[in-house]
C-alpha positions as CSV (number, residue, x, y, z in Angstrom):
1,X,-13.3,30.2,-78.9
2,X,-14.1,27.4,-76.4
3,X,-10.9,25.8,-75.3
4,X,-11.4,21.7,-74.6
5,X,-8.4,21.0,-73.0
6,X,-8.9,18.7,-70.0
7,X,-7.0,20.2,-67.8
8,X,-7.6,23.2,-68.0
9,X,-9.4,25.2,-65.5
10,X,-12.9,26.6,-65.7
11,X,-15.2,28.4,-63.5
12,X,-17.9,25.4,-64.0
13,X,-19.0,23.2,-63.1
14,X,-17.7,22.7,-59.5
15,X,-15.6,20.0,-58.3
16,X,-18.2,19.5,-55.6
17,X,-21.0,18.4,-58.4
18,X,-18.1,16.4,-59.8
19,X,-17.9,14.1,-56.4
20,X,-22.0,14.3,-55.7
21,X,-22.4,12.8,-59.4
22,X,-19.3,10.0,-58.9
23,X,-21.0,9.3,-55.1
24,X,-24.3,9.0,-56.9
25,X,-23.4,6.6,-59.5
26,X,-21.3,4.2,-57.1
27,X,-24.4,3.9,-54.8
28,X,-26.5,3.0,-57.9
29,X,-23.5,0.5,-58.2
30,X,-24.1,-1.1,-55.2
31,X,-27.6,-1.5,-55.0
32,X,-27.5,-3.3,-58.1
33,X,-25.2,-5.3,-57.1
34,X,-27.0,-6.1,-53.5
35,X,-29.6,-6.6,-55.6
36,X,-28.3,-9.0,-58.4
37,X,-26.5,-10.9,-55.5
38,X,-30.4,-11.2,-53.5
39,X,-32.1,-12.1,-56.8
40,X,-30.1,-15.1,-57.7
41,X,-29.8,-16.3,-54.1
42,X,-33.7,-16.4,-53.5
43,X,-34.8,-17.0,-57.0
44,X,-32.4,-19.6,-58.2
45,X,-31.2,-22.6,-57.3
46,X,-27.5,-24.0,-58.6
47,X,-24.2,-25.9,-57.1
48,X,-21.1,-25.4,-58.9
49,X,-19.9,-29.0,-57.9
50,X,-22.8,-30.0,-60.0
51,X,-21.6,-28.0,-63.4
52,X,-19.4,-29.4,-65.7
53,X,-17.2,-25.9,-65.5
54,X,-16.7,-25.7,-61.4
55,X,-13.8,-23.4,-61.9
56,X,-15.6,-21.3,-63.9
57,X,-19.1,-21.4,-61.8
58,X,-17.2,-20.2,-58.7
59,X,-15.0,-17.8,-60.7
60,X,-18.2,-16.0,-61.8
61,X,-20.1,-16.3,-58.4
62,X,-16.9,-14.1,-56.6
63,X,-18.0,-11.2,-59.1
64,X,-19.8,-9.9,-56.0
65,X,-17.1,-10.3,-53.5
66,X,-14.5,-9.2,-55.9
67,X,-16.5,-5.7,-56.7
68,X,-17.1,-5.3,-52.8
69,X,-13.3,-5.2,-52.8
70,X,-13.0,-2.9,-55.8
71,X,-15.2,-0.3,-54.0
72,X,-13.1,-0.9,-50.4
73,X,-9.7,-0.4,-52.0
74,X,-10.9,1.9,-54.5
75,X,-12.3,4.0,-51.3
76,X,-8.8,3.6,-49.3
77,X,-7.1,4.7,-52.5
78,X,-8.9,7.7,-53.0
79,X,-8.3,8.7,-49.4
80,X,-4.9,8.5,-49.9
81,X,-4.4,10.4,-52.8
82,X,-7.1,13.3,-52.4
83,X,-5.2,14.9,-55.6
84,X,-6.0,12.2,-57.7
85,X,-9.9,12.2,-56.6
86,X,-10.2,15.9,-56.9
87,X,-8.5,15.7,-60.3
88,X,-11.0,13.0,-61.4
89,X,-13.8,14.7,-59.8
90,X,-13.6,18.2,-61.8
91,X,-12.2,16.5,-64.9
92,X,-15.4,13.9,-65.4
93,X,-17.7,16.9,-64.5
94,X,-16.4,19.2,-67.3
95,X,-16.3,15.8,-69.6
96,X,-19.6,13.7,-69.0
97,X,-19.5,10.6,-70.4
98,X,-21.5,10.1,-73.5
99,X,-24.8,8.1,-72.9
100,X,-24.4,4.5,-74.6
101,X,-21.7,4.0,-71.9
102,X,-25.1,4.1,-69.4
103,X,-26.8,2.2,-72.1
104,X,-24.1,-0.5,-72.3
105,X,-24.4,-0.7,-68.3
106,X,-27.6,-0.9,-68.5
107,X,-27.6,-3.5,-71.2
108,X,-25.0,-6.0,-68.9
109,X,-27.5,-5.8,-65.9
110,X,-30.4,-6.7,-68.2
111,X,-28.1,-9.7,-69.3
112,X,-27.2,-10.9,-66.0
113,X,-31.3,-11.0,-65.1
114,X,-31.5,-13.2,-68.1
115,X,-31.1,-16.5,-66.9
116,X,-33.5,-15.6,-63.8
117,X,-36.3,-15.7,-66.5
118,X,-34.6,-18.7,-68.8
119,X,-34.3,-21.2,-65.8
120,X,-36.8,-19.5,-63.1
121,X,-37.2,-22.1,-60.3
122,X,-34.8,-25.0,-61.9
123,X,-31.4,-25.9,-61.2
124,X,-29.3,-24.0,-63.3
125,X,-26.4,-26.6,-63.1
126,X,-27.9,-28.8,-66.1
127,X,-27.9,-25.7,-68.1
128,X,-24.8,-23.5,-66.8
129,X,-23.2,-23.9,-70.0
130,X,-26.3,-22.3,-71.6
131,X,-26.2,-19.7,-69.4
132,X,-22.8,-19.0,-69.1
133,X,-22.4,-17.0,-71.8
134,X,-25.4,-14.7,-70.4
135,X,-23.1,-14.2,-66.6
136,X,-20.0,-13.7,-68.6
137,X,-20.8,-10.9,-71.1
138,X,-23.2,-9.4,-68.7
139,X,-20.8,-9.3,-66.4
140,X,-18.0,-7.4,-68.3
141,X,-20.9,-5.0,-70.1
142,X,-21.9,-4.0,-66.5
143,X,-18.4,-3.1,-65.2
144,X,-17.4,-1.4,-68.4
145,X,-20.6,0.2,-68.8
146,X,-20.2,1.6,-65.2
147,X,-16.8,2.7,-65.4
148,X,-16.8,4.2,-68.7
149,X,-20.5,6.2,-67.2
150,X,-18.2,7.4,-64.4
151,X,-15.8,9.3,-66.6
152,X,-14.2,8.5,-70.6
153,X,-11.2,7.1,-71.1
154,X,-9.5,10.4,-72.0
155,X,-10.6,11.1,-68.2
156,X,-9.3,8.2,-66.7
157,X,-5.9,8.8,-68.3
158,X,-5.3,12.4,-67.6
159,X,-6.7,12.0,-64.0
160,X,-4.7,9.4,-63.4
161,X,-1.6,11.0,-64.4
162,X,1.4,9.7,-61.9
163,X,-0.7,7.9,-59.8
164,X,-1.4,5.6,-62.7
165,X,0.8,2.9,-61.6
166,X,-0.4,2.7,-58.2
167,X,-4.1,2.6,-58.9
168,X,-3.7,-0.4,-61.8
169,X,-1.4,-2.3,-58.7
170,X,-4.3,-1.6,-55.7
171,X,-7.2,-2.3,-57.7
172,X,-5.5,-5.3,-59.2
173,X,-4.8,-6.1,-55.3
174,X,-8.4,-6.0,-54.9
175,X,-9.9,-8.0,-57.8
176,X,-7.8,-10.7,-56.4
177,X,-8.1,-10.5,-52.5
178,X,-11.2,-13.3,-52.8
179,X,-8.9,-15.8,-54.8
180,X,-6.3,-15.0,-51.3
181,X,-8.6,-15.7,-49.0
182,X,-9.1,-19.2,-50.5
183,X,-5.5,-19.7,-50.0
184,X,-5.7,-18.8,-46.4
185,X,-8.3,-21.6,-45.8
186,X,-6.3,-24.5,-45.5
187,X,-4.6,-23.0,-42.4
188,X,-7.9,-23.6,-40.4
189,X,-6.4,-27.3,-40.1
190,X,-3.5,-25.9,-38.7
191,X,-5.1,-23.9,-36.1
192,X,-7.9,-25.5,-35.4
193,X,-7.7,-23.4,-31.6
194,X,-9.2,-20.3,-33.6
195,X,-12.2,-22.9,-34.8
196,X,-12.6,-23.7,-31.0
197,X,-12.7,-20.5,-29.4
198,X,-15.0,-18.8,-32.2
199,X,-17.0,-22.1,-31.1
200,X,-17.4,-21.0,-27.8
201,X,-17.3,-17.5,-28.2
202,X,-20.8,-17.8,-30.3
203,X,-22.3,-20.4,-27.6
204,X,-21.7,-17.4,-25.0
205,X,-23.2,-14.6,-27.1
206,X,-26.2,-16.5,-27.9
207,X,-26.8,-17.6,-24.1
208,X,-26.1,-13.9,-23.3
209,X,-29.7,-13.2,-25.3
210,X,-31.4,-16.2,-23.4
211,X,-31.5,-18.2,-26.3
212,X,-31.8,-22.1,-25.9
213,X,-28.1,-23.2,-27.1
214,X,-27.4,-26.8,-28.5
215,X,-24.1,-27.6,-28.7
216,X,-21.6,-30.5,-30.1
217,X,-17.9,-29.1,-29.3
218,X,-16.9,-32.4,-31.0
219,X,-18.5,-31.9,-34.1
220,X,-18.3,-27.8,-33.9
221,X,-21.7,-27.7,-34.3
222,X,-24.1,-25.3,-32.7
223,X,-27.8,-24.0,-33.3
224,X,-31.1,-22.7,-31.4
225,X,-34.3,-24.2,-31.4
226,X,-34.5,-26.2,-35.2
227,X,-31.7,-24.2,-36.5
228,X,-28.1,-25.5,-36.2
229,X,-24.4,-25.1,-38.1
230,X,-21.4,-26.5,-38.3
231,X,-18.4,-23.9,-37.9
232,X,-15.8,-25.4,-41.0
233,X,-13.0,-23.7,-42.8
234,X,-15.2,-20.6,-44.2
235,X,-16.6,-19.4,-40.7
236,X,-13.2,-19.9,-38.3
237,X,-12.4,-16.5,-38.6
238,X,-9.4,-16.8,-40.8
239,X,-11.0,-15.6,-43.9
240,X,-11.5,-12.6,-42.3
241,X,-8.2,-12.3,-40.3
242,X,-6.4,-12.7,-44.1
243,X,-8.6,-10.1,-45.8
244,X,-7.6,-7.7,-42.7
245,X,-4.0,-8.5,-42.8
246,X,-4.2,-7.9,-47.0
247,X,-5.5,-4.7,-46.4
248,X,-4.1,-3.5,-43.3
249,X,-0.3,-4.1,-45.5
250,X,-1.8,-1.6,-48.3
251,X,-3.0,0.7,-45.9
252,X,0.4,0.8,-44.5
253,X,2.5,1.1,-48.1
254,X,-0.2,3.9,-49.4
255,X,0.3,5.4,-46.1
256,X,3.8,5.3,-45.3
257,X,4.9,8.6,-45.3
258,X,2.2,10.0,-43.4
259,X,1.6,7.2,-40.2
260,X,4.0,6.4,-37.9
261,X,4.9,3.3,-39.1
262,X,5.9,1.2,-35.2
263,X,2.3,2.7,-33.6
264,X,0.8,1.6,-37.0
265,X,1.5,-1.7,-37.0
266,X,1.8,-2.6,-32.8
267,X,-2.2,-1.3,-33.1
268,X,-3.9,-0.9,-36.0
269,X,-3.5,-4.4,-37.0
270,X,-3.9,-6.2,-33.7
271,X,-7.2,-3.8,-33.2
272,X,-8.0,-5.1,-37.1
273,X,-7.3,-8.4,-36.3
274,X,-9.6,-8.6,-33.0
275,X,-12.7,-6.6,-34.9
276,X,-12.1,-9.1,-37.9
277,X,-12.5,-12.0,-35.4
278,X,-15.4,-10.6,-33.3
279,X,-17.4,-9.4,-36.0
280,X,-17.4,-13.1,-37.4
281,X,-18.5,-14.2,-34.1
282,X,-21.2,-12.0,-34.3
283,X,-22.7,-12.6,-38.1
284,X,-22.4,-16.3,-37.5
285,X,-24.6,-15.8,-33.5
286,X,-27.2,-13.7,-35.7
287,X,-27.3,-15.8,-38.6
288,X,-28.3,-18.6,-36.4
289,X,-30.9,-16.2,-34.9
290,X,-32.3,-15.2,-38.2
291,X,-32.6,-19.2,-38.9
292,X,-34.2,-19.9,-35.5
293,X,-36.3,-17.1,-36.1
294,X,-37.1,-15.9,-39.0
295,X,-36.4,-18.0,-42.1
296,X,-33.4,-20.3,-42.4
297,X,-33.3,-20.2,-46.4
298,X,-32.4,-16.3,-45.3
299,X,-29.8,-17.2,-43.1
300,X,-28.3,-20.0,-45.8
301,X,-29.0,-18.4,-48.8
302,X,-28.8,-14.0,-48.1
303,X,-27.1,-13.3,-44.6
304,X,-25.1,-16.2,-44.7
305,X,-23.4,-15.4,-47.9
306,X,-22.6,-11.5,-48.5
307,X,-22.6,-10.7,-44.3
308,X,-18.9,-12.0,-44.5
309,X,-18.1,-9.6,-46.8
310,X,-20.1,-6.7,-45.8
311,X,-18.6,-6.4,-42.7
312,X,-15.1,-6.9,-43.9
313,X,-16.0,-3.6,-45.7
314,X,-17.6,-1.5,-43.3
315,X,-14.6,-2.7,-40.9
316,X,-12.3,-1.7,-43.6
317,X,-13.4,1.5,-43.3
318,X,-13.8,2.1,-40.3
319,X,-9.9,1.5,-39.6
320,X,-9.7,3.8,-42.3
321,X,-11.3,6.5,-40.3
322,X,-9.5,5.6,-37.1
323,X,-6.2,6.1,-38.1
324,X,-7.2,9.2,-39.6
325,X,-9.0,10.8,-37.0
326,X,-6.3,9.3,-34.7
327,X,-3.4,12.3,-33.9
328,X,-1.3,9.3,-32.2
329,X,-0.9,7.7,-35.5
330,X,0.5,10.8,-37.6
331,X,3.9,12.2,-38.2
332,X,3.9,15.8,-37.9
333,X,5.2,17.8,-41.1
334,X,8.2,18.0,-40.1
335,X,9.3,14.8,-39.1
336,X,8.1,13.6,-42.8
337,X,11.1,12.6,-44.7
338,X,10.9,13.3,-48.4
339,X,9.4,10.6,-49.9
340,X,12.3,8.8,-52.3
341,X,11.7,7.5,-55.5
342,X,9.8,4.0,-55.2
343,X,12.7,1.7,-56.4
344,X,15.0,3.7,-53.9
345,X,12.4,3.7,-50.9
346,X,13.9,0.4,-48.6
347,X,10.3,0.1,-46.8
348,X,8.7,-0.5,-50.3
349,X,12.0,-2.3,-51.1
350,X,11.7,-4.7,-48.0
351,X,7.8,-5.1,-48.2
352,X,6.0,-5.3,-51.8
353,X,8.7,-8.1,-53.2
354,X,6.6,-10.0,-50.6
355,X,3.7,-8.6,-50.9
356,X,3.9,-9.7,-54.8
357,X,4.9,-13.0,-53.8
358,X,1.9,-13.5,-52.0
359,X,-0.3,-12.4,-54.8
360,X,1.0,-14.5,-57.4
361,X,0.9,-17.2,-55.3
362,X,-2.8,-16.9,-55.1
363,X,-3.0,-16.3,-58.7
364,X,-1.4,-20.0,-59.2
365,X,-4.1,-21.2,-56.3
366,X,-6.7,-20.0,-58.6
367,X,-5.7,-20.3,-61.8
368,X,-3.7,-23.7,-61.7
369,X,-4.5,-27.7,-61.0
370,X,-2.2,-27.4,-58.4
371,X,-0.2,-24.4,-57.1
372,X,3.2,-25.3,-57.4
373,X,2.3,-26.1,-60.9
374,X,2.1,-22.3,-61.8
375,X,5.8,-21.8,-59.8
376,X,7.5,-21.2,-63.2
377,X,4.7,-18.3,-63.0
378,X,6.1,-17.3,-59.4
379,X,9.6,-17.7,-60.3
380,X,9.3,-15.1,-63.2
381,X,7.2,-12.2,-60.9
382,X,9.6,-12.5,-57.8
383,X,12.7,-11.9,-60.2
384,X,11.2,-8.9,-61.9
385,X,10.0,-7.2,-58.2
386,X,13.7,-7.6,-57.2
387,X,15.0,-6.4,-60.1
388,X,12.8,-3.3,-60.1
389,X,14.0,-2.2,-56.4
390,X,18.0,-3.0,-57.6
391,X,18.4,0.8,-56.9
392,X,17.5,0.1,-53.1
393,X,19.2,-3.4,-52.7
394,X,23.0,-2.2,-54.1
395,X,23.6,0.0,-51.4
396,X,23.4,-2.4,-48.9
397,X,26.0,-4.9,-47.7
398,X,25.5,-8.2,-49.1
399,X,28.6,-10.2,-47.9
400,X,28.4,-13.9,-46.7
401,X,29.5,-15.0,-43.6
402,X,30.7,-18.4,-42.6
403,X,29.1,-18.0,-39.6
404,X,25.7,-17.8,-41.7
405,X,26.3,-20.5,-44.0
406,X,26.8,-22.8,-41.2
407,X,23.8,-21.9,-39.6
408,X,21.3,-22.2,-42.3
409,X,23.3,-26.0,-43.3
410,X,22.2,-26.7,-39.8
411,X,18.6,-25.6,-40.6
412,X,18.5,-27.4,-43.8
413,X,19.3,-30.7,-42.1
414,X,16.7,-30.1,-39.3
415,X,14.1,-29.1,-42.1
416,X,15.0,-32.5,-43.9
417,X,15.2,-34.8,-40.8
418,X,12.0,-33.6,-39.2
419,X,10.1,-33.9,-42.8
420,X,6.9,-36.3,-41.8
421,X,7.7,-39.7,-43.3
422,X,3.9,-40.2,-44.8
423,X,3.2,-37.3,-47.1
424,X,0.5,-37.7,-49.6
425,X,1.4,-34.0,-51.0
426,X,4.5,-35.0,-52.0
427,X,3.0,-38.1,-54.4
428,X,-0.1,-35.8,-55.5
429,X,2.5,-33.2,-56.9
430,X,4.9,-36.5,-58.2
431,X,2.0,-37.7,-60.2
432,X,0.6,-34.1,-61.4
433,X,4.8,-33.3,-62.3
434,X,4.9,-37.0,-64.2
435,X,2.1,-35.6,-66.6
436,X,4.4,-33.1,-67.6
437,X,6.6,-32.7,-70.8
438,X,10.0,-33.8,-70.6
439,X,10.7,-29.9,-71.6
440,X,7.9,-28.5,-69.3
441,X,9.5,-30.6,-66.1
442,X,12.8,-28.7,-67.2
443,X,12.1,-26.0,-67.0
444,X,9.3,-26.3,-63.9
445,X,12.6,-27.9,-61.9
446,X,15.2,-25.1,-62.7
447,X,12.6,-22.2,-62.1
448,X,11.7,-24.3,-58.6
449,X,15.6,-24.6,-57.5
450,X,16.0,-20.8,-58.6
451,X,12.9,-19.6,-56.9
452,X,13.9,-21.8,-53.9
453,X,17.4,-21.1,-53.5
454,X,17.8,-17.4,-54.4
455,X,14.3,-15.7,-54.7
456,X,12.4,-16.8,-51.9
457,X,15.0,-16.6,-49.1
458,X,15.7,-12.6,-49.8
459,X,11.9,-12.0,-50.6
460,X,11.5,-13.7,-46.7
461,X,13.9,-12.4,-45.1
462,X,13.8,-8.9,-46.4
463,X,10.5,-8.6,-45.1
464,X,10.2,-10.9,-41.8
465,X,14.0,-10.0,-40.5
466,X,14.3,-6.9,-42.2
467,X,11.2,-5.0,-41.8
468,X,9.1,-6.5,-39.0
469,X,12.0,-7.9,-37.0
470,X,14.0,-4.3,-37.0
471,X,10.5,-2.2,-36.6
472,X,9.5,-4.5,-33.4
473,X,12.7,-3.8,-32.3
474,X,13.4,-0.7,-30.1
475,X,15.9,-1.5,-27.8
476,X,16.2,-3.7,-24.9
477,X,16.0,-7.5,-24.2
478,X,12.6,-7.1,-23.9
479,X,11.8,-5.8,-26.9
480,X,14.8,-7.6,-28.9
481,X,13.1,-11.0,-27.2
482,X,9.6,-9.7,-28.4
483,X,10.6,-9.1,-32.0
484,X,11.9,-12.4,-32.4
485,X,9.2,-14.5,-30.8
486,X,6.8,-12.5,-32.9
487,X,8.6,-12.2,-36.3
488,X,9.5,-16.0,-35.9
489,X,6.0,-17.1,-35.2
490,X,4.4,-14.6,-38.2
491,X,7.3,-16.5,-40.8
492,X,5.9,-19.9,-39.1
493,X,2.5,-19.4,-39.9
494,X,3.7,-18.7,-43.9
495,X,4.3,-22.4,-43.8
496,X,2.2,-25.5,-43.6
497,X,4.8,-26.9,-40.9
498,X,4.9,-24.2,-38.7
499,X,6.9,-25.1,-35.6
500,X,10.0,-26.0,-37.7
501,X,9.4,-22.9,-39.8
502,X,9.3,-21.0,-36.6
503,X,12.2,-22.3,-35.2
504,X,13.9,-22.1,-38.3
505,X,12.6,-18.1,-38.4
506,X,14.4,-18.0,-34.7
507,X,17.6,-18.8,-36.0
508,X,17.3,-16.4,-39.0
509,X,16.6,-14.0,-36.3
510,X,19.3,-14.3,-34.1
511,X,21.7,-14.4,-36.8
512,X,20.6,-10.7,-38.3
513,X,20.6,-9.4,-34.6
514,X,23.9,-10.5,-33.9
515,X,25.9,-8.2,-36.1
516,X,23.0,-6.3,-37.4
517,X,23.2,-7.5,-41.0
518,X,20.3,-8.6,-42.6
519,X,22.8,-10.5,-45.2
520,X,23.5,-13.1,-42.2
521,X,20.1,-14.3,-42.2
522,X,19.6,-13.9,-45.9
523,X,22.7,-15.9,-46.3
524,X,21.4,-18.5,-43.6
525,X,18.2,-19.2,-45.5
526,X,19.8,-19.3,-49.3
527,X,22.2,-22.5,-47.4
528,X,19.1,-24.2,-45.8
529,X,16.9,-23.9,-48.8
530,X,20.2,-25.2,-50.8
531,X,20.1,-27.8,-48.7
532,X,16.4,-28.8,-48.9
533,X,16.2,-28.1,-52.6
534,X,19.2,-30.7,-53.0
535,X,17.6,-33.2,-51.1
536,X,14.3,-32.7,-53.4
537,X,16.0,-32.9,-56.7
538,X,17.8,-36.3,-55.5
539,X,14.8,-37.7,-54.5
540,X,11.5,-35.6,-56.2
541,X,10.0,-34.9,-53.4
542,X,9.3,-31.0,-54.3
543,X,6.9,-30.9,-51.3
544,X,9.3,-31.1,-48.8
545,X,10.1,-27.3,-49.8
């Protein structure tokens, strides 16, 4: 009889053909994607702004970024859970995949190269809607296809197993990491110093290789020979500081009972951040080479757009493989605690309620006119986190303090008072809130108050003042000092006025450090967000929040 169970063990085939054949088929993967992504930038000419879909245009343009994310997480997931890849591995090679799932792969690429030959040489923009249809189903019959070529179904549930949960959240991380990075952007006119020194950093590489430099510091504009840029949003460096930062906090929560967490996070992601920022420096200095040089629809059109993200992968990576090979880094064996249930585990408890927060958030970036349009959205996903880590909230103390309340009413006032007087956000969001059903506003205004007066202060503060202020914190004024200054300035830079939030993060601070209850600064920021929220609802102006 021949027993078909899948998990069951047999002496063939090997688990080592099992990972050869998966390694095969994902660099097949690639290329074709390298490929697609160098065929439509040299062959075809279109501008989403000039579509009648824009949304949609750019939505389907990220496929490439968004599946160079995929393979980087998926990678970084597979690492830490060598079970679950060996498991796949010698399940998919006892249970190959049938072949129309190659043929319906096969079938989406040859539908994405279809508007190539439709609309060779013209703008596609006058006929995107023709061709949309083409990208779209392409698209999905591809990454089906590819998946379902990899292993069945049946393998991809079994191999899965408990790690089921983990993989759906990290690869749903990923697929939306591009749509984060967007969100990020509008900082650059906060921090235009970072646009500056990338500036100058690039003028001194390229002199360093005797190039002929023209600069405009003014204008942030810099080129050799007939070749010049302007450094905007897109190449400051803070795209690639967010994607770090994104992955650098999944790292850590995948990771978390095997690194040490302090070490982890006082090096890995300063060292992640620097190599972010310096390998931006350096794609932008060649890209102007390859312009100068060589041909400046190759620096516009190929380096220019997929460098970014190639690099943000291999560096990826490569922090992967330096906190592994990295002793320093490790807990031994026996300082591993058991790992606790995941509702009960107060890291995960203090970190992915934010961590959610911040995806959502994006989600309503993307998918929404406006963001705080989709806060109803936000509202509903922050409730359900907390509620899901109950088990590791109820055994803490919770109590109020007066001492806390008075505090945050004092923030709340400051917030208010130092609100700038001329705020065209405020009468964007107004008008876009006017449009609204008398129903719709209802319920946008009490999920708004709810999210700002009870959600978003504990989501904050369990994060900022209960993980990174207590983990920076190792005794001593200088450390205690340290924590603060750089807990307060990290909740700052969350905000679009950042001094105020970081002096308002200062107060939080000092408040859970003076009795060593994160419920004081909890407590703190429910009063000042009571207070700020009150104020809005008086007077509808929701973007003073």
């Amino acid at each position: 009889m021949t027993d078909t169970g899948l998990d069951r063990e047999r002496p063939r085939p090997t688990l080592a053909r099992g990972v050869r054949r998966a390694l095969l088929l994902v660099a097949l993967f690639i290329v074709e994607l390298v490929l697609l992504a160098l065929a439509y930038q040299f062959l075809a000419r279109i501008e989403c702004q000039a579509t009648d879909a824009e949304t949609l245009c750019r939505g389907l343009r990220s496929l490439v970024a968004r599946a160079l994310s995929v393979f980087a997480v998926g990678a970084l997931l597979l690492w830490a859970r060598p079970g679950l890849a060996s498991r796949f591995a010698r399940m998919a090679a006892r249970h190959p995949s049938p072949g129309q799932w190659t043929a319906l792969h096969f079938g989406g690429v040859a539908l994405l190269l279809v508007p190539l030959f439709l609309a060779a040489g013209e703008d596609m923009a006058p006929q995107f809607g023709t061709l949309a249809p083409f990208w779209g189903a392409g698209a999905l019959a591809a990454a089906l296809g590819g998946i379902l070529w990899l292993a069945p179904p049946e393998v991809w549930r079994r191999a899965a197993g408990a790690d089921a949960r983990l993989a759906i959240a990290a690869l749903a991380c990923a697929l939306i990491l591009p749509d984060l990075t967007d969100l990020i952007l509008p900082l650059w006119w906060h921090w235009p110093q970072l646009t500056s020194v990338t500036f100058h950093a690039i003028a001194g590489l390229l002199r360093t290789i005797g190039a002929p430099v023209y600069e405009d510091a003014a204008g942030y504009i810099i080129g050799v020979g007939d070749f010049y840029v302007h450094i905007a949003q897109q190449c400051s460096g803070i795209e690639g500081l967010a994607l770090v930062t994104g992955f650098t906090l999944l790292y850590g929560a995948l990771f978390r009972q095997q690194i040490r967490v302090p070490h982890y996070w006082l090096v890995v992601l300063p060292l992640g951040l620097l190599l972010s920022w310096a390998l931006n420096v350096l794609r932008i200095a060649v890209l102007i080479v390859i312009g100068d040089l060589v041909s400046p629809q190759l620096a516009v059109n190929g380096f220019h757009s997929y460098a970014g993200w190639l690099f943000f992968t291999l560096l990826a990576l490569g922090l992967m493989w330096f906190v592994h090979a990295t002793p320093w880094l490790h807990r031994s064996p026996a300082d591993r605690p058991p790992a606790p249930p995941l509702r009960q585990d107060w890291d995960a408890a203090r970190i992915l309620p934010f961590v959610a927060f911040m995806l959502v958030s994006t989600m309503a970036a993307a998918f929404f006119f406006h963001p705080e349009l989709g806060y109803p959205l936000k509202a509903v996903v922050m409730a359900v986190v907390l509620a899901a880590f109950w088990p590791a909230y109820r055994t803490r103390e919770w109590r109020p303090s007066a001492a806390a309340i008075v505090a945050g009413l004092a923030v709340g006032v400051f917030w208010v008072l130092a609100a700038p007087a001329d705020n065209m956000e405020a009468f964007v969001l107004s008008q876009l809130l006017t449009g609204l059903g008398s129903t719709a506003l209802t319920i946008w205004i009490i999920c708004r108050v709810i999210g700002t007066v009870a959600l978003v202060p504990l989501i904050e503060e369990l994060l900022f003042r209960g993980y990174i202020l207590t983990r920076l914190d190792r005794g001593g004024i200088g450390w205690r000092v340290a924590a603060l200054l750089v807990s307060s300035a990290l909740f700052g830079l969350l905000h679009g006025r950042w001094w105020d939030a970081a002096l308002a993060g200062l107060v939080f601070g000092l408040l859970a450090l003076w009795r060593g209850r994160l419920s004081d600064a909890v407590w703190a920021h429910v009063a000042a967000n009571a207070v700020v929220a009150g104020v809005a609802l008086v007077h509808g102006d929701w973007a003073l929040i």
